[in-house]
N, C-alpha and C positions, 0 to 999 in steps of 0.2 A: 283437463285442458288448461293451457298456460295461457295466463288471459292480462296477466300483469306483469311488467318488466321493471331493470331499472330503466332510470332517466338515461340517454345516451349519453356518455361522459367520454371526455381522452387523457389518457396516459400521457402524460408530457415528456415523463424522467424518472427514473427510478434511483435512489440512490442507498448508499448505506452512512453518511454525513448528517448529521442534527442538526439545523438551524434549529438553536434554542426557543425564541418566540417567532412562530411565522405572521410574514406579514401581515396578511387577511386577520390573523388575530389581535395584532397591533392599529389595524384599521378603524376596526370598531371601537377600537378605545378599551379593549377588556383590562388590559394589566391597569390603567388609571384606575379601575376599580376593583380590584383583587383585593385589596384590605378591606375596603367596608365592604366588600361583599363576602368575604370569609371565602373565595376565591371557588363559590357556587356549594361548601359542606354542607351537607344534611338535605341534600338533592338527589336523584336518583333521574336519571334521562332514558327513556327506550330508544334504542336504538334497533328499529324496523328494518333488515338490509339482509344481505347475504354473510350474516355473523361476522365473527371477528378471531383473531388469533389469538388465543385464551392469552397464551405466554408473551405476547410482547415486551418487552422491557418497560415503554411507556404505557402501558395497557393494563398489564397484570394485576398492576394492583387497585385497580379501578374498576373494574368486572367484579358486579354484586350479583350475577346470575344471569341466566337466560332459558330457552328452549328455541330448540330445532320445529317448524312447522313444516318441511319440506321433505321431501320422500331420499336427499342425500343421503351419506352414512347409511343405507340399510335404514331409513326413517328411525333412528335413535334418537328421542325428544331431549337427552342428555348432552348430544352433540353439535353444538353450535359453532362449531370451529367456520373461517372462512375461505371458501375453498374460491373464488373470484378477485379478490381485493378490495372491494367497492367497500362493504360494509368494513373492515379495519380503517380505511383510512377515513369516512364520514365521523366511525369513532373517536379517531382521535384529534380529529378537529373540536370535538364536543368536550372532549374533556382528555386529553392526553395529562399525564401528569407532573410535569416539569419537573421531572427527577434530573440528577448529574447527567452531564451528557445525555440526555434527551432532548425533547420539546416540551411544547405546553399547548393543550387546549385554553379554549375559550375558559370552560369552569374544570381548573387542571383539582379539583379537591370535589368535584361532583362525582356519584357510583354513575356504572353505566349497565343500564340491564340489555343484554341484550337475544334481540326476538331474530332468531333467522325465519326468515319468510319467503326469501331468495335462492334458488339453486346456484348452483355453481356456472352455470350460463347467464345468472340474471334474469331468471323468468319463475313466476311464482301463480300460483291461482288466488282467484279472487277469494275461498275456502280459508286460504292457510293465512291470507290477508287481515281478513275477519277476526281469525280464531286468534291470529297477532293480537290483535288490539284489545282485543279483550282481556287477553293473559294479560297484556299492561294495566288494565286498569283494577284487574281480582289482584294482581300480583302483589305479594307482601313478603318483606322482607326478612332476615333472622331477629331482629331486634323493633321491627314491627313496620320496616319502610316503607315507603309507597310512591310510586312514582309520580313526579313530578311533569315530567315534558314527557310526550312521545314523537319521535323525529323520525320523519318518512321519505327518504329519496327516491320516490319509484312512484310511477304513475298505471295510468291502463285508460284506455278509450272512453270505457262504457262506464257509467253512469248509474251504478248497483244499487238499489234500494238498501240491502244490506250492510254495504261498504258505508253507506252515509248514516245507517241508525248508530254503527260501533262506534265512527266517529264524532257523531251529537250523543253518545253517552260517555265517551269521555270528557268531550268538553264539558255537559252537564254535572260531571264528577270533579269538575276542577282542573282537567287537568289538559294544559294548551296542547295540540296539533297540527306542528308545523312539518309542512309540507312543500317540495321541491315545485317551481312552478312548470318546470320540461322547459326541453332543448330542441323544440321543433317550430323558434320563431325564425321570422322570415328578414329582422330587421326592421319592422316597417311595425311602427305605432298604432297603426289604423286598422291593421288585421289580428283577428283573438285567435288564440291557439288555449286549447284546453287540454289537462289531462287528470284524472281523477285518480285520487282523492283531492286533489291541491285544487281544486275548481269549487270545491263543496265553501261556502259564504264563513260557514264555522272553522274551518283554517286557517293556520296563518299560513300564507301561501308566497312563496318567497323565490327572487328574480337574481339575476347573475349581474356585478358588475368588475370591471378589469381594476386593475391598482392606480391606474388614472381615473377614475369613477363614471366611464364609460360601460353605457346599459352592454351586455355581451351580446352581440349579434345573434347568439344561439337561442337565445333567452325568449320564451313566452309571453305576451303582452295579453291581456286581461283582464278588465270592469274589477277583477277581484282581488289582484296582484296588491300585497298588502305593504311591502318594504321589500328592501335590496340589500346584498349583503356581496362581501368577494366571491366571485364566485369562476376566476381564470387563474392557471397557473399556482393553483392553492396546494402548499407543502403541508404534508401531513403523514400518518402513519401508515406503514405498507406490511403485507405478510412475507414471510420472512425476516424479521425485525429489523426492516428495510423501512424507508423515507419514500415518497412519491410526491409528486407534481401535478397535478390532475387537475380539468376544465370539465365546468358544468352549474348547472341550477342545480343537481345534486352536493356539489361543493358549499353550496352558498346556505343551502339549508341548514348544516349543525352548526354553523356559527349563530344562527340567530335562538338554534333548540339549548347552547350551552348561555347564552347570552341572558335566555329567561330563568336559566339556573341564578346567575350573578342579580340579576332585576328582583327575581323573588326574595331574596335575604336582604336586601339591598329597602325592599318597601315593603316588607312586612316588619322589620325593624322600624321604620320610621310610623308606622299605622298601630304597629305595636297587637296585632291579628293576622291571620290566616286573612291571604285574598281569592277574591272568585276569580275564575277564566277571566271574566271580562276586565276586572280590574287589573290582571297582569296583564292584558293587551294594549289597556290605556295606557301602562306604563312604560311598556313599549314604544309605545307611538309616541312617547312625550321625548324620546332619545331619539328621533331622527330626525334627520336633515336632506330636506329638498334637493333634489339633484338640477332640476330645472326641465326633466323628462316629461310627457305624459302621466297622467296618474295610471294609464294603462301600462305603464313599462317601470314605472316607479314606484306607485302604490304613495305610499309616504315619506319615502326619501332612503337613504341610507342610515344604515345604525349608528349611532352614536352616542353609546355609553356613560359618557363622560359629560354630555351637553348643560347637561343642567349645573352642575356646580359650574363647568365654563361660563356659562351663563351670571352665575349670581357672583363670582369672583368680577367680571366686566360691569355688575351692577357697583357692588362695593368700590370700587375703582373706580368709577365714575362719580357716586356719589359722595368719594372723597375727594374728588377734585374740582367737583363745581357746584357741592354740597346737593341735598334730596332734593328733589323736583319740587317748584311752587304748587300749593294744594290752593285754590280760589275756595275764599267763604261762602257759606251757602248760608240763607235764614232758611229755618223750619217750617 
């Protein structure tokens, strides 16, 4: 029984033309940090969806592996190819490789393992969902990898006991679980729209906003909704080593699954350790910026990658020009 879908998404455009960095990627701010983030290597992201097309030009060489959970191809667990779209192009928002004439993902130097769990209609059970996340988090790589994010664009109504254990033993294993918030809001702040797994508190559960940073009317509001990310008219990778254009809180999700690639090397360089789930969400949340929304439609604001050095460059800069702020003496 098909009891899971994707998130409902549109087709915009399809093309066969590159914009080298799409917008939504330059939104976030990822290329300001491409250097000190080593531009997400020695990452590996799951990519949850309806596969991907092994050979893409931006792709190919970024596919560290995967498995078919779905009964396509004659149920061949070898065969992940993507026979819908949806899952190529969430890929290559996450990490496309900014080769000559391509694009770039968010962490264009992160692997992408990727888990089909989607048929080629976008409908999957709640079984092959499961058995996904699991394969993410056993899964190891030739040279010993392990996956870092698992990034989930697809939802389903019901509220599975089992959907939420796999997902609290990834997180418990380290490893974040972002998740699409759905495309079944009403516009309106005041009423919650749910869809699971992106409902579960241990998510990072992620909302749509347009290139004026307007919440997308499609967009799910929710107590849990944790940040916002592009999530209309987002260019990225297509099958037939084609381009597309596509709207959705599916869209808005691997920006923020390739973005904790970048955050991760980014602060475990600086901590000079391995972080827990929790510490890579704090540091997440230290990179966004308030929209002025509901925290029901906003969560924490939009990503923005870059905020904190903005930040301490506007401190230095001030400090140089009206000298460090007066400290008042204190007796003991």
């Amino acid at each position: 029984m098909n009891n899971v879908h994707l998130i409902p998404y549109r087709v915009e455009e399809i093309t066969a033309e590159a914009v080298r960095v799409p917008e939504g990627v330059k939104m976030i701010q990822a290329p300001d940090v491409w250097d000190e983030a080593d531009m997400g290597q020695g990452n590996v992201i799951a990519i949850l969806d309806t596969g991907c097309q092994r050979d893409h030009p931006d792709l190919a060489d970024r596919i560290i592996g995967g498995k078919n959970f779905t009964g396509d191809f004659d149920g061949d667990e070898s065969n992940f190819e993507d026979n819908n779209g949806h899952g190529t192009h969430v890929a290559g928002t996450a990490g496309a490789s900014y080769r000559e004439g391509g694009i770039a993902g968010v962490a264009p130097k992160s692997d992408l393992l990727i888990v089909k769990v989607l048929n080629g209609e976008g409908s999957g059970d709640y079984a092959g969902i499961i058995n996904g996340i699991h394969y993410a988090i056993d899964w190891e790589g030739p040279n010993g990898e392990k996956t870092s994010v698992i990034s989930m664009s697809l939802g389903g109504p019901e509220n599975v006991p089992e959907l939420y254990k796999a997902v609290k033993r990834a997180v418990d294993a380290g490893i974040p679980v972002v998740c699409a918030a759905g495309n079944e809001g009403d516009d309106s702040p005041a009423t919650d729209e749910f869809a699971y797994p992106g409902a579960y508190s241990e998510v990072i559960q992620v909302g749509a906003i347009d290139f004026k940073r307007n919440i997308a009317s499609f967009s799910n509001t929710n107590d849990a909704i944790d940040l916002v990310a592009p999530g209309v008219q987002i260019y990225s990778t297509y099958p037939g080593s084609k381009y597309a254009s596509l709207s959705g809180t599916s869209m808005a999700t691997p920006h923020i699954s390739g973005a904790l690639a970048l955050i991760k090397n980014i602060a475990e360089q600086e901590f000079e350790r391995k972080l827990s789930e929790d510490e890579l969400y704090a540091q997440l949340v230290r990179r966004t910026v308030p929209l002025g929304y509901p925290k029901s439609a906003e969560g924490n604001g939009l990503l923005a990658l870059d905020i904190l050095r903005k930040f301490e460059q506007l401190f230095k800069l001030f400090n140089s020009t009206f000298g460090p702020p007066a400290v008042k003496n204190r007796k003991l």
